[in-house]
N, C-alpha and C positions, 0 to 999 in steps of 0.2 A: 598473437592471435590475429590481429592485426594494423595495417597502417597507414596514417594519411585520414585518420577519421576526422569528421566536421559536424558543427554544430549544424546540424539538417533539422532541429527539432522547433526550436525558436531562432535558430539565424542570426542570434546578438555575440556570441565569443567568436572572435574569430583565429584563424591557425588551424594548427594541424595536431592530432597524437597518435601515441601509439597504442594498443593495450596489449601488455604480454600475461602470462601464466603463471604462476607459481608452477612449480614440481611438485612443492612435499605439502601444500595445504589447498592446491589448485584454485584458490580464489585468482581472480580475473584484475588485474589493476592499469590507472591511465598510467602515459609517462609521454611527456612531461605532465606532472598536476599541479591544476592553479591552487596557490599560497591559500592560507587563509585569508589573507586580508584582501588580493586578488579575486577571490570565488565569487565574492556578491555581486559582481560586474554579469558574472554569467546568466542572472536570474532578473533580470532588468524586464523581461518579458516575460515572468513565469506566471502560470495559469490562477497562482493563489492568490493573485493581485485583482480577480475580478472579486465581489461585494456579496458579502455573504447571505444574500436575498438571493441573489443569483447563483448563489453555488448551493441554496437549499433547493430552488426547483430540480437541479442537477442528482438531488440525493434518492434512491429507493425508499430506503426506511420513511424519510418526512412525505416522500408522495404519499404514502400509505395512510397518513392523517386524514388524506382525502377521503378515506373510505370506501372507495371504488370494491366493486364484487374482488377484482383480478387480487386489490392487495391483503383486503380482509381473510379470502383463502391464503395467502400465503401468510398473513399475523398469525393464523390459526396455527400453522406448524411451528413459525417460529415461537409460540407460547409453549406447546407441548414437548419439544424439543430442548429451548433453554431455558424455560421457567416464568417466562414476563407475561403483563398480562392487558398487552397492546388489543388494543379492539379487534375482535375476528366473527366470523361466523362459526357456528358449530360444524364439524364434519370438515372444516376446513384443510387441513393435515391430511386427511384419507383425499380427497380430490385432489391436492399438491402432489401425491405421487406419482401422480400422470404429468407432470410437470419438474421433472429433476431439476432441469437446470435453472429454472426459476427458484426451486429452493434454496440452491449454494451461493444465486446472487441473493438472495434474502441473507442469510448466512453469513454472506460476506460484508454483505451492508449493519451488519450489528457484530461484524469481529467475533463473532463465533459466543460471544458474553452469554454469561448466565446472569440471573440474575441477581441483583446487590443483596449482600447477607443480611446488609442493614443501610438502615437511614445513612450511616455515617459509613459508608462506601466509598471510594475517594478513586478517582479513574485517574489517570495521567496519557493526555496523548501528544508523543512528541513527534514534533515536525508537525504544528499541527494547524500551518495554515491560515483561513482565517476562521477556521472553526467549528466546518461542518461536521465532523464526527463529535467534536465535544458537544455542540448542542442533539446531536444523536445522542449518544451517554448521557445525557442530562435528560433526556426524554425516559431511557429506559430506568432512571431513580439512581443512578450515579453522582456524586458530588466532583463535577469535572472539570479537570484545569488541563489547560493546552498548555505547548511552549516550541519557541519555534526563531529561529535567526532572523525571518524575513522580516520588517519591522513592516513595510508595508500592508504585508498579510493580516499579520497581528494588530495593525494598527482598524481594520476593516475590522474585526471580527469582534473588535473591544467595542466599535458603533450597533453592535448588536445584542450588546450584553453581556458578550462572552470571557469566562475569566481565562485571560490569556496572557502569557507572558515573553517577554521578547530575550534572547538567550539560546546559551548554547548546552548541553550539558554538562560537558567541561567546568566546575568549578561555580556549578548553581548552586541554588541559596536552599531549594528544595531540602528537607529532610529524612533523614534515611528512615528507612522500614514505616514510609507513608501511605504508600499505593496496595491499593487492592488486588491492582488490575493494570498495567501500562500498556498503550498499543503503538506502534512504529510503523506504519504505514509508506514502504517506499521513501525511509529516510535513511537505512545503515548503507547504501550504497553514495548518497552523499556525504558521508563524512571522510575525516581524510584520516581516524582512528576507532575505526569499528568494533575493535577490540575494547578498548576503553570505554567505549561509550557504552559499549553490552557489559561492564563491568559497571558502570555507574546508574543502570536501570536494575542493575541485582543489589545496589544497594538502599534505591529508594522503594525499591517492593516490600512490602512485608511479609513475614517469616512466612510461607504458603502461598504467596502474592502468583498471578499469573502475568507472563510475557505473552503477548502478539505480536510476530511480526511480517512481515509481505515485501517482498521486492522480486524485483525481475531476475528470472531463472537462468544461470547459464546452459543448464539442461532442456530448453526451451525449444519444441521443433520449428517454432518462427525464426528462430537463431540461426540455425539449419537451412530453413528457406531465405532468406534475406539477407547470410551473413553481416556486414558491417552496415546495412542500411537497416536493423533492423532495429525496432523503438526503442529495444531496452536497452541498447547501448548507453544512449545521448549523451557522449561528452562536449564539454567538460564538466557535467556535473554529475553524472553517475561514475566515481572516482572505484573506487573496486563492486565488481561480481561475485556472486558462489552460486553453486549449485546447490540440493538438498544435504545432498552428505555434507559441505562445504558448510554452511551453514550450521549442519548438528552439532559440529567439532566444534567451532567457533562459540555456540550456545553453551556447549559441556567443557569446553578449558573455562567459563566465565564461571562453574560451578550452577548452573543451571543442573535440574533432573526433570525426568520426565517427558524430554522432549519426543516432541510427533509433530508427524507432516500431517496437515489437512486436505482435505479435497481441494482439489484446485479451482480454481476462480475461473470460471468462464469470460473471459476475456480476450481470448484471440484476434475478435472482430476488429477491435480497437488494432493489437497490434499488426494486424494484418492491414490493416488500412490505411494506418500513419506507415509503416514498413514501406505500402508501396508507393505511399507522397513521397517519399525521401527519395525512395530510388527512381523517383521521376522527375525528381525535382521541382516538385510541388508542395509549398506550403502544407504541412499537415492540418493546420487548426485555420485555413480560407472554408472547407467544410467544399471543398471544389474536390471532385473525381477524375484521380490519376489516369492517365490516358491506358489503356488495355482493364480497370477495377471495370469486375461485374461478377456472373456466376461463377468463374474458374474461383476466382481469389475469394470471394466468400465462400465455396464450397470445402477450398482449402480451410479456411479460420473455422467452419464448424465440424471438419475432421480433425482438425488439430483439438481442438475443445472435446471433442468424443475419445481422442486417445489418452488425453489427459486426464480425463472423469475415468477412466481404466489403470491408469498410471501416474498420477499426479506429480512425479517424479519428473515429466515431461510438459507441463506446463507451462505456460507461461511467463506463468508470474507464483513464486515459491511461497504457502505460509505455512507457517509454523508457531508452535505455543510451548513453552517450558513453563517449571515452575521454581520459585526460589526455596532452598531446603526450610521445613518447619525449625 
């Protein structure tokens, strides 16, 4: 696909790869890919290292604690939609439909969750940081545990209370048929065995348990505009790709059912934005404007997000939810 790609996202691995294709499963993979014991080097700069005070202002859902008119209308949908029962105003749901795409970042910002069948609801979310979605799950009455490689991350997230643990899934202590609920957020493209690891969340689900998961779409029209400069690449730590189909298979050899794609995450702005720091050569996260970003390029990221709320096949960034058989 292709070669000579660079760490343009954070700037710390340095070298070059390639990423080729599969034929008979089309997942997307690096070559060369760093070892496991080599990959932590890549993440020396990565974003889950800022404090998890800082990364709740960052969050939708905990804005929404604020109360503000904007999120109470959107608590309202997401109450009548998934069950919970977050502060809203009445009528709130019916005024959000003049508002789509604010509802699917609602949406997206609670993983799509319903809500806990009981007290003793147990969420698992791996890759998870230092924490900001398990203290979201803990907010919606989930009993939530993260787990996550970065020690740094985790080590931030535990100064906040959060029960987090540092690990791989490979060969954790977790036990099987524990999880309600597990969510993956932009983590099966960093492992260097996807397979296994979608094999070792089917086992700590339980019998009915729900899977969530999200990463960046090879089917992606940013991909398209941006080829090798585009965000979701980032090697060397997004180690293989899929697309939707790519993905389903991947979900149903692990003995998942039920799988389905969701509405796609409006997201493009982001990747149109970091897309065109790279290919300017500009720091994506100095928050500084690549030389030619303005109305072209953002009118591009909100056609791309209008074809994808049509097509979600075409998104940005893929999620999906199976479930584990009864």
């Amino acid at each position: 696909m292709f070669s000579g790609l660079r760490d343009l996202a954070f700037g710390v691995a340095l070298g070059e790869w390639n990423m080729w294709r599969c034929q008979c499963c089309a997942a997307a993979y690096l070559d060369p890919r760093p070892t496991p014991n080599s990959i932590g080097r890549a993440y020396t700069r990565y974003y889950t290292h800022q404090t998890a005070v800082a990364a709740e202002r960052k969050s939708e859902l905990l804005r929404s604690l604020k109360r503000t008119l904007s999120t109470l209308v959107l608590n309202d949908y997401v109450n009548r939609t998934y069950g919970h029962s977050l502060p809203a105003v009445p009528l709130g749901a019916l005024v959000s439909r003049f508002f789509p795409t604010r509802q699917q970042r609602a949406a997206h910002a609670i993983r799509h969750l319903p809500a806990p069948k009981s007290a003793d609801s147990a969420l698992l979310d791996v890759g998870c940081g230092n924490g900001d979605f398990v203290k979201i799950a803990s907010g919606l009455g989930f009993r939530s545990i993260g787990i996550d490689f970065d020690q740094k991350a985790v080590a931030s997230g535990r100064l906040a209370g959060f029960d987090l643990r540092v690990g791989t899934l490979a060969g954790c202590s977790l036990i099987s048929d524990s999880f309600e609920h597990i969510t993956a957020s932009h983590v099966l493209e960093h492992l260097h065995e996807p397979k296994e690891a979608v094999l070792e969340l089917y086992r700590l689900l339980r019998p009915g348990g729900r899977l969530w998961v999200c990463q960046p779409n090879l089917d992606a029209i940013g991909l398209k505009e941006f080829g090798p400069y585009w965000r979701g690449l980032e090697p060397p730590r997004h180690l293989t790709l899929f697309d939707t189909d790519g993905m389903r298979r991947l979900l149903e050899s692990c003995n998942f059912v039920n799988v389905r794609l969701l509405p796609a995450e409006p997201i493009a702005r982001f990747y149109y934005y970091q897309s065109r720091c790279q290919a300017a050569g500009v720091d994506p996260y100095l928050r500084v404007d690549p030389p030619g970003w303005g109305k072209r390029w953002i009118q591009g990221a909100e056609s791309a997000d209008a074809q994808a709320a049509t097509d979600p096949r075409l998104g940005e960034s893929l999620t999906m939810v199976a479930w584990k058989r009864e």
